[in-house]
ROTORGU-342256 format. One line per field, with one value per atom (N, C-alpha, C): residue number from 1; atom name; x, y, z; residue in one letter. Coordinates in Angstrom, 3 decimals. Each point is the difference from the previous one (the first is absolute). Layout:
REM residues N
seq = NUM  ...
atom = CA  ...
X = X  ...
Y = Y  ...
Z = Z  ...
type = A  ...
END
This chain:
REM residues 73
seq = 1  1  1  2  2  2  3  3  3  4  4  4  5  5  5  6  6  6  7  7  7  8  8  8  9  9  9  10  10  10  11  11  11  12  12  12  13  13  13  14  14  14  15  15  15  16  16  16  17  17  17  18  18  18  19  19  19  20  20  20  21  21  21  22  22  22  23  23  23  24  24  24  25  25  25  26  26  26  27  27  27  28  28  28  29  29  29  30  30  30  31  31  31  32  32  32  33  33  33  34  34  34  35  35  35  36  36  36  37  37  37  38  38  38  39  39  39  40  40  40  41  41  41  42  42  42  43  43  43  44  44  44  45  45  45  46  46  46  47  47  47  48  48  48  49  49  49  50  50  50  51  51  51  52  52  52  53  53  53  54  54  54  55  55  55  56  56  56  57  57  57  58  58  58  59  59  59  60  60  60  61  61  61  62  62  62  63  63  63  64  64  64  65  65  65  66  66  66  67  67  67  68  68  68  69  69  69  70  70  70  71  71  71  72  72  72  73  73  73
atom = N  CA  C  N  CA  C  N  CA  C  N  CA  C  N  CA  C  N  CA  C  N  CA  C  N  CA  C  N  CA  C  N  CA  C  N  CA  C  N  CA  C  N  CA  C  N  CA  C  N  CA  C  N  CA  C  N  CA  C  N  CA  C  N  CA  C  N  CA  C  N  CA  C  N  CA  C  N  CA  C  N  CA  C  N  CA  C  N  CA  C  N  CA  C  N  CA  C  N  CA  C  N  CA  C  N  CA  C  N  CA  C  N  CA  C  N  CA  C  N  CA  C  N  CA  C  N  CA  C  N  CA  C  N  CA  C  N  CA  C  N  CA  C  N  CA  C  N  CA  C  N  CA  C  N  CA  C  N  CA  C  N  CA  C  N  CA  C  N  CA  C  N  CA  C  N  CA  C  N  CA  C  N  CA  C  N  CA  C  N  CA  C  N  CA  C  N  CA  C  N  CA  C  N  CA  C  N  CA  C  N  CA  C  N  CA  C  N  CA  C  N  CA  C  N  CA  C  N  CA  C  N  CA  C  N  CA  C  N  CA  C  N  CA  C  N  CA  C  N  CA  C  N  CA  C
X = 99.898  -1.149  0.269  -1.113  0.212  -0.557  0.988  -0.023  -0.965  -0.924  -0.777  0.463  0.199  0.268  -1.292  0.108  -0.980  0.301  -0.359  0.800  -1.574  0.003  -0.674  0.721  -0.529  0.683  -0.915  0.622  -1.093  0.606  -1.150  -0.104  -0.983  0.491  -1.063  0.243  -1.709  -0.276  -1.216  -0.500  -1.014  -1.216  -0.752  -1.127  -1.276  0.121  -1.221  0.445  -1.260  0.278  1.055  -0.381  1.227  1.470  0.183  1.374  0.214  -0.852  0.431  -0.155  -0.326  0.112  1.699  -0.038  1.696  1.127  -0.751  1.581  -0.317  -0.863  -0.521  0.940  -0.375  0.317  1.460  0.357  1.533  1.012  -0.730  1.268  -0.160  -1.146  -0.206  0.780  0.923  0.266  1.572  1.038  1.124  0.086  0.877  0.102  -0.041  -0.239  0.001  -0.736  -1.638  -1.024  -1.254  -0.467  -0.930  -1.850  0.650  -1.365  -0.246  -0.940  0.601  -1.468  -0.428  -1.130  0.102  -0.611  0.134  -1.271  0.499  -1.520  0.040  -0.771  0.562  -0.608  -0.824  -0.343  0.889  0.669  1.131  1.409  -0.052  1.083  1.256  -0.350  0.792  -0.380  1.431  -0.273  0.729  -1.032  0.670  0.627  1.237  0.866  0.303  -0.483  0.771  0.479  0.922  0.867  1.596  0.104  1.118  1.808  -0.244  1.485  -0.643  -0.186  -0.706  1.571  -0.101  1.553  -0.850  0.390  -1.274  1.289  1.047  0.742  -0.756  -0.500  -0.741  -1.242  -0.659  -1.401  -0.044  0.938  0.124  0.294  0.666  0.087  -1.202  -0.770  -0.953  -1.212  0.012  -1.023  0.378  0.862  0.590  0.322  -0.064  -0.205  -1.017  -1.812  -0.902  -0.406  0.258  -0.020  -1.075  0.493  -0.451  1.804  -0.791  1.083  0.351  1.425  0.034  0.463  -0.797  0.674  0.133  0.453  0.943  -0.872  0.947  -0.812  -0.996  -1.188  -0.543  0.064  0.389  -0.119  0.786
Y = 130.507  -0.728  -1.501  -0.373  -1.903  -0.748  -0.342  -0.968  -0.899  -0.661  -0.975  -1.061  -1.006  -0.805  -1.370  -0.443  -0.911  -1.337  -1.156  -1.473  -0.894  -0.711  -1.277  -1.330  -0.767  -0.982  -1.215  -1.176  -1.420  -0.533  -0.368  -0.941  -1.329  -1.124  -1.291  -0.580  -0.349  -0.936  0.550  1.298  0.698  -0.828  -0.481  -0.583  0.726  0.656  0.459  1.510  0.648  1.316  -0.449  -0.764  -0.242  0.116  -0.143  -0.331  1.383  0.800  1.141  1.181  -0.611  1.017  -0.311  -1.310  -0.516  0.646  0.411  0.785  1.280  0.537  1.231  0.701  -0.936  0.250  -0.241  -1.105  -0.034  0.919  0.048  0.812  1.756  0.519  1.203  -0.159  -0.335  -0.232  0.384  0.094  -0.172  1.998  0.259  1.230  0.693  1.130  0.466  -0.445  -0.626  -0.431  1.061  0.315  0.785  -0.860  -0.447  -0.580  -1.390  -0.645  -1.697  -0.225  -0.384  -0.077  -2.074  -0.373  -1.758  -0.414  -1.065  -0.250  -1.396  -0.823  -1.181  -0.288  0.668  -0.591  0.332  0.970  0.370  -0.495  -0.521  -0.498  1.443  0.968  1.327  0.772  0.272  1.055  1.389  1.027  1.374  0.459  0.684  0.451  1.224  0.958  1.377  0.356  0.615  1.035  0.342  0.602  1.184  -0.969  -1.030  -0.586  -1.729  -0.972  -1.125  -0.930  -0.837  -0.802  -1.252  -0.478  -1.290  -1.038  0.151  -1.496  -0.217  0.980  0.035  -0.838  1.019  -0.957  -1.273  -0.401  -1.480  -0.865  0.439  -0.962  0.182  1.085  -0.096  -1.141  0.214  -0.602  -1.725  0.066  -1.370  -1.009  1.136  -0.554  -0.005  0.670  -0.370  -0.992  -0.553  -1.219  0.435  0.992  -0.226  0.380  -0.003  -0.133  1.333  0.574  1.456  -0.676  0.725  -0.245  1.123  1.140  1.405  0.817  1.179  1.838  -0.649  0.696  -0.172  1.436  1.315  1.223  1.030
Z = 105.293  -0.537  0.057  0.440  -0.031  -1.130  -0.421  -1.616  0.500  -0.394  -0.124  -1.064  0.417  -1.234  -0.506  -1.021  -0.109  -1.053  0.744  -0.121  -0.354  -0.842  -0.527  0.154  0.962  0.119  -0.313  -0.397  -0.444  1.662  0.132  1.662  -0.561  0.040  -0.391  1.648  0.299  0.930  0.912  -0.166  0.324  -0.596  0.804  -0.504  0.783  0.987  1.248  -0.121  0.796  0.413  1.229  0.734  0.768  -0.318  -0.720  -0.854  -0.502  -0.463  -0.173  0.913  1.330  1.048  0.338  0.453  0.377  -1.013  -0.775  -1.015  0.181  -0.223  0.773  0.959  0.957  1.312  0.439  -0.391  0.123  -0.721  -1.115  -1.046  0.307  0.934  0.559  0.835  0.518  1.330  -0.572  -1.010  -0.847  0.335  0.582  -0.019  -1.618  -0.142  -1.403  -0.678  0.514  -0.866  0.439  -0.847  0.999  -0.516  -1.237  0.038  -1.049  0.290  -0.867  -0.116  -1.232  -0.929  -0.225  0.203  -0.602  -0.310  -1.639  -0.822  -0.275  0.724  -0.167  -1.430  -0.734  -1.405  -0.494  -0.355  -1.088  0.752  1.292  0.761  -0.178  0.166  0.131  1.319  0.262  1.282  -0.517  0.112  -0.226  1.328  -0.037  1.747  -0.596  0.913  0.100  1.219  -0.501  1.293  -0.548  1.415  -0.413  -0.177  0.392  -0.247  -0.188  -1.053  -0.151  -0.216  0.609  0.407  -0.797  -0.985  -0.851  0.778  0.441  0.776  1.140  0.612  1.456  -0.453  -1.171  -0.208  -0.434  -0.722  -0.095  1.033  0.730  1.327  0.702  0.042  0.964  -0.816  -0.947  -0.931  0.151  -0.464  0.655  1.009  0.808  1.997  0.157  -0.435  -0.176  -0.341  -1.084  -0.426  -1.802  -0.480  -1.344  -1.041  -0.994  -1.164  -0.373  0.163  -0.551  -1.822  -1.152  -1.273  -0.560  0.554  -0.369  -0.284  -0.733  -0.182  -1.064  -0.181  -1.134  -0.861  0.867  -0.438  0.897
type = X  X  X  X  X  X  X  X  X  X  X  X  X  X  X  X  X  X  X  X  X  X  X  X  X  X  X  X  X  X  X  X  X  X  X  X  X  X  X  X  X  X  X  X  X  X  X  X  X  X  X  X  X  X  X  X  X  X  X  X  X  X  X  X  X  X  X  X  X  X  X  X  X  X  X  X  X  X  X  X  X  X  X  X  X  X  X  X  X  X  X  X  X  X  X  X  X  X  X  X  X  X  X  X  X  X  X  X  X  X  X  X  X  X  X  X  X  X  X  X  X  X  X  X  X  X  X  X  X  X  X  X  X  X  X  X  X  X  X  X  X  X  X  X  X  X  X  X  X  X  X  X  X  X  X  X  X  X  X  X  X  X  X  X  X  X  X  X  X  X  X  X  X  X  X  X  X  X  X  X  X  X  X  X  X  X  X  X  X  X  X  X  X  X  X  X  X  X  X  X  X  X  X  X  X  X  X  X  X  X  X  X  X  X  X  X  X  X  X
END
């Protein structure tokens, strides 16, 4: 059986749907994500999947060019 896991992260710098396709889309891309939720009003991105590496997502979030500010949950 494949564990699903599930991560709340604060991301500041999302101001557009644009901005929350680019995290979207990049942080889908992190093996072991299977799926990435981003709200730029509550500035939270929900990530699920079966192995979530949050060192990976911070760098990716960060080579994007927004602010990773940790788990929220």
């Amino acid at each position: 059986m494949n564990h699903r896991n599930f991560q709340t992260i604060s991301v500041e710098g999302m101001t557009c749907s644009h901005c929350e396709a680019s995290v979207v889309r990049n942080l889908s891309k992190i093996e072991g994500i299977d799926e990435v939720l981003a709200d730029k009003n509550t500035s939270q991105v929900k990530i699920t999947g079966s192995k979530i590496n949050l060192d990976e997502v911070e760098r990716m979030v960060t080579e994007i060019g927004y602010q990773f500010k940790g788990v929220i949950s």
